[in-house]
C-alpha positions in Angstrom: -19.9 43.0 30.2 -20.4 44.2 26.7 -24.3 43.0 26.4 -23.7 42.9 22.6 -20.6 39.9 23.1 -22.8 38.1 26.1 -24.8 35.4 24.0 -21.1 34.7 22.2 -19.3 35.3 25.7 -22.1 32.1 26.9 -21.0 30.1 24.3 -17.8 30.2 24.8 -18.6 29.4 28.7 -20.1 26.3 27.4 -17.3 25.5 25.6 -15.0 25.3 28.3 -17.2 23.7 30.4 -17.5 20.9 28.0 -13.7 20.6 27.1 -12.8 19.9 30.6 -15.8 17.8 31.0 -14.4 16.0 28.0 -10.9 15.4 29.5 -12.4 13.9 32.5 -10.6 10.6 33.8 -9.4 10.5 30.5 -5.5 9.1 30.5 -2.3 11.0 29.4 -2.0 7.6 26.7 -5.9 7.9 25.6 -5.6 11.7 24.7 -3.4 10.9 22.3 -5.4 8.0 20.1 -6.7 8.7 17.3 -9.8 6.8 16.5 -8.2 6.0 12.6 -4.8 8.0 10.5 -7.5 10.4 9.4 -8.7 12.2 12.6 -7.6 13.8 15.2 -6.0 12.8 18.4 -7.9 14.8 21.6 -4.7 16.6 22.5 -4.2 17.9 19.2 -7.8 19.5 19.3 -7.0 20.8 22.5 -3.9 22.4 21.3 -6.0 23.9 18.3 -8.1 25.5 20.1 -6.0 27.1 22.6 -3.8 28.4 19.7 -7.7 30.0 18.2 -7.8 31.4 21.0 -4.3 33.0 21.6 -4.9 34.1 17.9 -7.7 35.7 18.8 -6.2 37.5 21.9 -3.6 38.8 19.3 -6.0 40.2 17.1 -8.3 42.0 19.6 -5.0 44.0 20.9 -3.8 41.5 23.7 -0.8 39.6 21.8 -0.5 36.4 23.3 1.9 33.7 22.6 0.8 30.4 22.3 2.5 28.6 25.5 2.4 25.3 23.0 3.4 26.7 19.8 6.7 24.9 20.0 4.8 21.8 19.4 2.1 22.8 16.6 3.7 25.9 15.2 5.4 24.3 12.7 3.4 21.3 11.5 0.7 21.0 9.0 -1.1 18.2 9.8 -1.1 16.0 13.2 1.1 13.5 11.4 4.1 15.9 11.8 4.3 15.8 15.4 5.6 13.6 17.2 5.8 15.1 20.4 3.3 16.7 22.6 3.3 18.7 25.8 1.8 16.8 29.0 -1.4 16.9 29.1 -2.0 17.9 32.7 0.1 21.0 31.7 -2.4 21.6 28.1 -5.4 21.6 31.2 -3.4 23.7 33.4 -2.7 26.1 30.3 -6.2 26.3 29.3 -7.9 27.3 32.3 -5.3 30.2 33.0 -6.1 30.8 29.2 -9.7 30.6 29.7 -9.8 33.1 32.8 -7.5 35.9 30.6 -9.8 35.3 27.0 -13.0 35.7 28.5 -12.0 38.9 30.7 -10.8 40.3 27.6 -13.6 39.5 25.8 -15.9 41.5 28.5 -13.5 44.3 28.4 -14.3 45.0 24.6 -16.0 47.9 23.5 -18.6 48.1 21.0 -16.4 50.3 18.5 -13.2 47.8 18.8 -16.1 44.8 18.0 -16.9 46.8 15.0 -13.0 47.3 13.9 -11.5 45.9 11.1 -9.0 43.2 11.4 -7.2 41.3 8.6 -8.4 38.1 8.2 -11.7 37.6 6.3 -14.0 35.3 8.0 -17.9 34.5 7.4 -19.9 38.0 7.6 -16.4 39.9 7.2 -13.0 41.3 8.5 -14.7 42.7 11.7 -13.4 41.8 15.3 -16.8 40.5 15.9 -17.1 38.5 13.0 -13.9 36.6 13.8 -15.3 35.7 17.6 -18.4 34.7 16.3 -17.5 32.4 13.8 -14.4 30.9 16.3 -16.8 30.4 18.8 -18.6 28.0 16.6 -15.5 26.6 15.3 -14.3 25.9 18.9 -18.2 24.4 19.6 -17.0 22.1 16.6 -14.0 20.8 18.0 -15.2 20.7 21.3 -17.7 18.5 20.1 -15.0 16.1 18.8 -13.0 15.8 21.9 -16.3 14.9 23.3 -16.9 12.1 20.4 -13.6 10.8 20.8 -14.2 10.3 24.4 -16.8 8.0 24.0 -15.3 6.3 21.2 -12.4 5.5 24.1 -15.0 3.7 25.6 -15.2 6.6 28.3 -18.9 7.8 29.2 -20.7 10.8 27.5 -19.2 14.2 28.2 -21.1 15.4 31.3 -22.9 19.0 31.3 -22.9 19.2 34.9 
């Protein structure tokens, strides 16, 4: 493990944890309510996320396709879709995802984290710049899943 990545490489550990913590009991119907027209539904999250994270595959030299993008690809805002994958198979997807992001992040040298890329994010356009601040942004999101949960009526997000 590059010891540089590991407090980011924890996070996103966390994060995972949490999502799927999140989905817990949670119904195929109930992942896709939105608590009013201006949120988010927790299957759209999840599908933001995963694309982040395919993204960022891409741009550390491991291009990935996102296995949803037929749904999302296309749409600017959740109103646009009106379909959405299952969301057993959006779990399924994002632990296989998980398993390959996180290896990859391990694998990463301390020159690639220091290479340019081409989108600008907070501190710069450098590979660790753009995990950094996606970690947090995924934290974020995660964090709404888990709020949306309980607004369901579902109990708090466990961190067991």
């Amino acid at each position: 493990m590059n010891s540089k990545l590991e407090p980011v490489i924890s996070i996103y550990n966390t994060n995972s944890k949490l999502f799927f913590n999140s989905f817990d009991e949670v119904t195929e119907a109930d992942s896709l309510k939105r608590p009013n027209k201006r949120t988010n539904s927790m299957i759209f999250i999840a599908l933001h996320i995963l694309d982040a994270r395919c993204f960022m595959l891409t741009q550390i030299g491991k291009p990935t396709k996102n296995p949803f993008g037929k749904y999302v690809d296309w749409a600017k805002t959740i109103d646009e879709i009106r379909v959405y994958p299952k969301l057993i198979k959006v779990l399924s997807e994002w632990k296989k995802f998980d398993k390959i992001f996180i290896n990859e992040l391990n694998k990463l040298t301390p020159k690639k984290l220091n290479s340019d890329q081409q989108f600008e994010f907070p501190g710069g356009r450098k590979i660790i710049n753009m995990i950094s601040f996606l970690a947090e942004h995924e934290a974020y999101h995660v964090g709404q899943i888990s709020f949306i949960r309980k607004y369901l009526g579902y109990p708090a997000t466990s961190y067991e």
